[in-house]
Backbone bond lengths (Angstrom), bond angles and torsions (degrees), N, CA, C in turn:
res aa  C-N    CA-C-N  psi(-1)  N-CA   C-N-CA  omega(-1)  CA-C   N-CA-C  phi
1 X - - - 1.442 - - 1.520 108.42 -
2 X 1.138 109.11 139.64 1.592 111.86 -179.71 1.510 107.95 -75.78
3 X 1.306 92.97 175.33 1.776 106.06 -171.55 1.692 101.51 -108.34
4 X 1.492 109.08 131.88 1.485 104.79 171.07 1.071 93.47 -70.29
5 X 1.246 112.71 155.94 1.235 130.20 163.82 1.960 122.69 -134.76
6 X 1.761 87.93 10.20 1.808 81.73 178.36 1.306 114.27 150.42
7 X 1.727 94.72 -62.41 1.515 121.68 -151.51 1.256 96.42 -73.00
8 X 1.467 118.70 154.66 1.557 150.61 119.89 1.247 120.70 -15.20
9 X 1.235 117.14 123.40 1.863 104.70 173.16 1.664 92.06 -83.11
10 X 1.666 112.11 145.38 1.403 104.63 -176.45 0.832 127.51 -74.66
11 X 1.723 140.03 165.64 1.298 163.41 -164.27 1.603 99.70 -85.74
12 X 1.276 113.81 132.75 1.420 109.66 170.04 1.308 111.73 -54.76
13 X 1.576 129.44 152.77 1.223 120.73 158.12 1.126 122.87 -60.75
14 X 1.657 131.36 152.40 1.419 119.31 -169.34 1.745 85.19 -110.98
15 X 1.242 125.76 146.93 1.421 144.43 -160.78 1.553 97.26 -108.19
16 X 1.397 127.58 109.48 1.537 114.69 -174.14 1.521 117.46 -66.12
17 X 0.824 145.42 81.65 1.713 144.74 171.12 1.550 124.47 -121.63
18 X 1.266 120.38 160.43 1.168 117.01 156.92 1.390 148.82 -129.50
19 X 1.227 111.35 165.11 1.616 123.24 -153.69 1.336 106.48 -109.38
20 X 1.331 93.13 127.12 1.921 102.13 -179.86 1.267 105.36 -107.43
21 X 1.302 129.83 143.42 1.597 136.41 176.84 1.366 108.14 -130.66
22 X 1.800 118.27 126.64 1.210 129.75 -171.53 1.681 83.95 -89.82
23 X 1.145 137.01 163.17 1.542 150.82 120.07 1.345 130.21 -89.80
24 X 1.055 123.86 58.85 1.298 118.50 174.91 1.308 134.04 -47.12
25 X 1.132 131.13 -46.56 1.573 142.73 -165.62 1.281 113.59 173.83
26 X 1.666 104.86 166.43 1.421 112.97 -179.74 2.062 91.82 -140.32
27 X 1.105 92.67 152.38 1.685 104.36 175.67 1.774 103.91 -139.44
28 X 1.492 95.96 90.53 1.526 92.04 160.59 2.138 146.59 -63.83
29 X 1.494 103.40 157.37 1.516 85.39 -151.12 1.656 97.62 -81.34
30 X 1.669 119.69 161.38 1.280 133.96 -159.32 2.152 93.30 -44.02
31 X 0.799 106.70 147.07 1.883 122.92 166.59 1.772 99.19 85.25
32 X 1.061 117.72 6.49 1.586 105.43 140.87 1.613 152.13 -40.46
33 X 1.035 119.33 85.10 1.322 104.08 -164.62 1.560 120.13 -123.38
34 X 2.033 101.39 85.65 1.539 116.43 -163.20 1.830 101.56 -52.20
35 X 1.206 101.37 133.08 1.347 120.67 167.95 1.761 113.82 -86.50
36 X 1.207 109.87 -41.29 1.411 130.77 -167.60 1.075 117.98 -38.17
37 X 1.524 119.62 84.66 1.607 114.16 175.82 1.088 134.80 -68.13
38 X 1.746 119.46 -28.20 1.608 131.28 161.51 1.685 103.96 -63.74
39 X 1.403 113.19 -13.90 1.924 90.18 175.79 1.957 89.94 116.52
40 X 1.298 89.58 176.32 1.417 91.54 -172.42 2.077 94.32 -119.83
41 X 1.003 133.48 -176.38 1.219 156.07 -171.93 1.411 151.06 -168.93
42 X 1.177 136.19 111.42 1.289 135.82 -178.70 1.387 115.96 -71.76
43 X 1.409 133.05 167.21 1.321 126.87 176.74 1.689 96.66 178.89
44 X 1.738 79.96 110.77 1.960 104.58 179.53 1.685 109.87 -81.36
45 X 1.022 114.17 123.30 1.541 133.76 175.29 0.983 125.54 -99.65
46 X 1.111 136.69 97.90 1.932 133.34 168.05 1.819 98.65 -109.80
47 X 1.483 127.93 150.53 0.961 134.59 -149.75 1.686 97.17 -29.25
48 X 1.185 126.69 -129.77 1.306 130.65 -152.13 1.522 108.26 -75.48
49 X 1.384 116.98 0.53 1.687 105.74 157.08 1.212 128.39 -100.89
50 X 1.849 110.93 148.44 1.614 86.91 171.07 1.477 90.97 -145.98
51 X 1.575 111.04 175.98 1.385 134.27 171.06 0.928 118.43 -131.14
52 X 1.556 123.76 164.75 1.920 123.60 -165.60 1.827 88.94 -148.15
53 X 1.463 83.09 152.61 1.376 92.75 160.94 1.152 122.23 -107.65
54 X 1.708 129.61 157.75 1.046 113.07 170.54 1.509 145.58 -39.08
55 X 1.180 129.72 -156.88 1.623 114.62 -164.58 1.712 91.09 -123.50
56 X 1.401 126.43 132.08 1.311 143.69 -160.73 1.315 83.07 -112.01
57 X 1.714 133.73 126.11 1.225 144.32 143.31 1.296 112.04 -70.33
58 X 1.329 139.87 -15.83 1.292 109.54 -177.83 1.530 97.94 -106.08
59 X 1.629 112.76 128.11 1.226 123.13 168.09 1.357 129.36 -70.91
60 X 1.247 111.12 -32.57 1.622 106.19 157.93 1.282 136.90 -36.36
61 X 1.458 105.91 -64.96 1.726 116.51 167.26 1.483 96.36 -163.69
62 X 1.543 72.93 113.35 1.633 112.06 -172.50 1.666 104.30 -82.74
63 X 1.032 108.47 120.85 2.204 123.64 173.05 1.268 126.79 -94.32
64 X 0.781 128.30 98.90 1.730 135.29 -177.65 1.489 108.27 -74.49
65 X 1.729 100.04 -90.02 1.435 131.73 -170.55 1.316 104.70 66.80
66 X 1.230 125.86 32.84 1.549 136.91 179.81 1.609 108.59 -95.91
67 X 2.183 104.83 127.73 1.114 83.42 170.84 1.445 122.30 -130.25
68 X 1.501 136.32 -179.76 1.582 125.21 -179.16 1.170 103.32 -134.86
69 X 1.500 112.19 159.13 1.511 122.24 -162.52 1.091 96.61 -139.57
70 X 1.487 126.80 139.23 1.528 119.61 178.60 1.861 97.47 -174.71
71 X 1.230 90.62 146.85 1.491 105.20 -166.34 1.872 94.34 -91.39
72 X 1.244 96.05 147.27 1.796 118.93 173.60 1.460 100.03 -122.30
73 X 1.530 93.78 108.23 1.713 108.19 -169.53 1.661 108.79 -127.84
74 X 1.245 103.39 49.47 1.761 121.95 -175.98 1.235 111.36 67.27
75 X 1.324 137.39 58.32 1.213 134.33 -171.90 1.624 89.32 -98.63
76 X 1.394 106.67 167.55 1.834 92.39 172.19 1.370 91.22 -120.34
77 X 1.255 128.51 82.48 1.459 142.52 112.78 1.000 77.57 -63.05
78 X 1.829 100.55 160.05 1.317 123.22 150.70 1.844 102.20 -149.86
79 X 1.214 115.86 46.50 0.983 143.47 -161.25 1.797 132.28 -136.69
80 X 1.271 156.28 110.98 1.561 112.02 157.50 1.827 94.23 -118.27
81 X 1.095 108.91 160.97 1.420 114.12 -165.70 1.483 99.19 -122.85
82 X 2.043 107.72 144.76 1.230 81.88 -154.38 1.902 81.68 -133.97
83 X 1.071 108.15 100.10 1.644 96.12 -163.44 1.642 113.34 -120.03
84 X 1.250 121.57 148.49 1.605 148.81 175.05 1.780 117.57 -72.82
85 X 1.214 104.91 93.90 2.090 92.82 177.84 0.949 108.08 -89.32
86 X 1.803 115.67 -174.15 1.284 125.35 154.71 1.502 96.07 -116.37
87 X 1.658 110.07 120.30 1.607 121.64 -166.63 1.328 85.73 -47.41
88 X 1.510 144.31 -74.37 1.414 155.78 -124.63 1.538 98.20 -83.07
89 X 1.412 128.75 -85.00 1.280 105.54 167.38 1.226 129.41 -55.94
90 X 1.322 142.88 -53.97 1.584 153.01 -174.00 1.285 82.06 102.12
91 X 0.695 136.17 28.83 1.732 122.08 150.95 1.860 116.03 -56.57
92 X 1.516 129.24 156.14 0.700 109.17 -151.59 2.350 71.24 -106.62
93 X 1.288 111.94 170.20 1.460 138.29 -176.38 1.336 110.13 -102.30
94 X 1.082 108.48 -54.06 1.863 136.03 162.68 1.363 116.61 146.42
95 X 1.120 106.60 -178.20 1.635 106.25 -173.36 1.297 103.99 -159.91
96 X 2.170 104.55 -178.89 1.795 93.68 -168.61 1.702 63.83 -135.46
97 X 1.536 104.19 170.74 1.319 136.63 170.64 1.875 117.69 -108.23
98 X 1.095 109.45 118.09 1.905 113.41 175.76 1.363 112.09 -80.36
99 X 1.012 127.66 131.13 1.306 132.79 163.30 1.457 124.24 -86.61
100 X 1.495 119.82 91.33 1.544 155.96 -144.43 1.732 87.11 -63.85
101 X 1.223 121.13 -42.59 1.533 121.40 -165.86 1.364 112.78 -86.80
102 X 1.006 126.02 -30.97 1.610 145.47 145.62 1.742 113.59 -32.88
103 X 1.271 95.08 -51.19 1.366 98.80 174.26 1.516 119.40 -84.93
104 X 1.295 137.80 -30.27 1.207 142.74 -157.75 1.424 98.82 -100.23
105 X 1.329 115.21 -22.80 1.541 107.65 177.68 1.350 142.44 -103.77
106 X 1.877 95.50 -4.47 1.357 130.89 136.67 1.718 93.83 110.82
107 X 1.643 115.86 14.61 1.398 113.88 165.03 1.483 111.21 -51.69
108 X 1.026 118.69 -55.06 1.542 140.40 168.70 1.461 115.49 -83.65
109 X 1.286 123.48 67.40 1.291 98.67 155.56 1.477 161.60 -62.14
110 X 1.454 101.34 -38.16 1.635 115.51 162.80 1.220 95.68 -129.07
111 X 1.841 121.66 139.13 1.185 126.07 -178.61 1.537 92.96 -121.00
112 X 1.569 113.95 133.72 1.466 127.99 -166.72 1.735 93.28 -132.29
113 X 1.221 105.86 135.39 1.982 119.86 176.37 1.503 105.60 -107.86
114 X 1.027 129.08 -174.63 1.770 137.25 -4.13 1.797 95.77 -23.42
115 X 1.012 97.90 141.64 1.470 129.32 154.04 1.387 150.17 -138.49
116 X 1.105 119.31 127.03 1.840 101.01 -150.18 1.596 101.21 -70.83
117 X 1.233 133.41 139.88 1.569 127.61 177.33 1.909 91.10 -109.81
118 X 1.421 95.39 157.51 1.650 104.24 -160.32 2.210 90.62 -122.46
119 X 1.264 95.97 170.44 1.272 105.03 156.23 1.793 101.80 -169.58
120 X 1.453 94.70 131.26 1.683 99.84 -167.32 1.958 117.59 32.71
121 X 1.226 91.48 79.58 1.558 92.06 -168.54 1.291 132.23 98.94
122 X 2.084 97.57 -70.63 1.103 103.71 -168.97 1.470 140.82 -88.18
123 X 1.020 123.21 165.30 1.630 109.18 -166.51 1.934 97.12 -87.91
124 X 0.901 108.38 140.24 1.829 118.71 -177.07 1.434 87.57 -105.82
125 X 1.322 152.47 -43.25 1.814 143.03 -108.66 1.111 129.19 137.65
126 X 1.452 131.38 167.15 1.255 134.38 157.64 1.375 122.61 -118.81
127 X 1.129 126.18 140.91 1.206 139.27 158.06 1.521 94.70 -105.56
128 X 1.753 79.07 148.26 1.712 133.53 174.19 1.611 120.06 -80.28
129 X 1.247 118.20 80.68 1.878 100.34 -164.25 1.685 86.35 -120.78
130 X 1.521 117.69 157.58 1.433 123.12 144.46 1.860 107.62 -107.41
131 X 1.217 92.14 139.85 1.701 84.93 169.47 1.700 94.81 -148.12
132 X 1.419 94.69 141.56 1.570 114.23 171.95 1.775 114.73 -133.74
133 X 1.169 91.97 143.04 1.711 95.51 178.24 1.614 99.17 -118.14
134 X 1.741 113.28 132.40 1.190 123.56 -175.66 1.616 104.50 -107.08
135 X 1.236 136.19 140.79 1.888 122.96 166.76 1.698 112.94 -71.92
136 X 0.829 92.11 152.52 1.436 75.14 176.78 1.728 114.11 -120.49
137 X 1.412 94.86 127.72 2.092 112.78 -156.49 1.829 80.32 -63.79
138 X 1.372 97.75 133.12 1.628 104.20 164.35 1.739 107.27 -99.17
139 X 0.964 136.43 154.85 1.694 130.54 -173.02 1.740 102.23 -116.09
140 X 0.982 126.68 151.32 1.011 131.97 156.95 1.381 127.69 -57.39
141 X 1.387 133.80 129.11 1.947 144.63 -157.25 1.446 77.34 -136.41
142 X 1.337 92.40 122.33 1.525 111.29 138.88 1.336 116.56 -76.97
143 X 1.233 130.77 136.50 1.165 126.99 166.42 1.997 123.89 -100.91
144 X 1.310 103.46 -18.42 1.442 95.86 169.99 1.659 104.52 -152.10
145 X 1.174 102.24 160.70 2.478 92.43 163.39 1.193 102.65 -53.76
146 X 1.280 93.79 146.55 1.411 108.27 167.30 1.739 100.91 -130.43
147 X 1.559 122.99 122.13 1.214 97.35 167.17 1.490 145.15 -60.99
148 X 1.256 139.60 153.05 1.601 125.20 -156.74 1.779 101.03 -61.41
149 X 1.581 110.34 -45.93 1.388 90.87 -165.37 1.339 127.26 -101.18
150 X 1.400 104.19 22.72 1.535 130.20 154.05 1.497 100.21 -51.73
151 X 0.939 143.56 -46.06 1.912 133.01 150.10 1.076 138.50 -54.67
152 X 1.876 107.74 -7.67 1.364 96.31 174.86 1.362 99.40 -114.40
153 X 1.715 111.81 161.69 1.075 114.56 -173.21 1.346 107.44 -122.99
């Protein structure tokens, strides 16, 4: 048996690319009854950023089709959060959570919903999301001349 000696088992590498998320819609489950007079709203979370979509007046089944693009450049999220308000209170509707490593390591490549969204437990609905994570090709920069036969030896 080996000897601890301290260390951490390591962190996956995080793969720099980015992930676009459609929002399409949410369909809440039967005995809902939206109060929300400013409209209802989505709002995408990756560690300390986030984005919202506009405010959907119809509470029944609310339409976005809104989408966001944002690069995952080793942050340790390992998370993006994908949650439903009520504009008027900010109460939250519910929401689902992405699994960031799933995506970067290509178990998951495109994640497509209905999806059940939860609040304390329970399931409220689904929202409709596509999300894909792309790598992103780095190119080779020269940074200065080099003469040609400075390579040969």
């Amino acid at each position: 048996m080996a000897a601890d000696n301290g260390s951490t088992a390591p962190r996956p590498e995080t793969t720099p690319g980015t992930v676009s998320i459609k929002v399409d819609s949410v369909e809440f489950l039967p005995g809902f009854r939206g109060h929300a007079e400013a409209g209802i709203y989505a709002q995408v979370s990756y560690g300390p950023r986030s984005w919202k979509t506009t405010f959907a007046k119809n509470l029944e089944k609310p339409i976005w089709k809104e989408g966001f693009l944002f690069d995952i450049d080793g942050s340790p999220a390992r998370s993006i959060c994908i949650g439903i308000y009520d504009g008027t209170a900010e109460e939250v509707l519910g929401f689902i959570k992405l699994n960031v490593t799933r995506l970067i390591t290509g178990e998951v490549a495109v994640f497509e919903g209905p999806t059940s969204i939860f609040v304390e437990n329970m399931e409220t609905g689904k929202v409709f999301v596509h999300v894909k994570f792309e790598t992103i090709e780095k190119e080779m920069v020269l940074t200065e001349d080099v003469p040609a036969d400075a390579c040969v030896s």
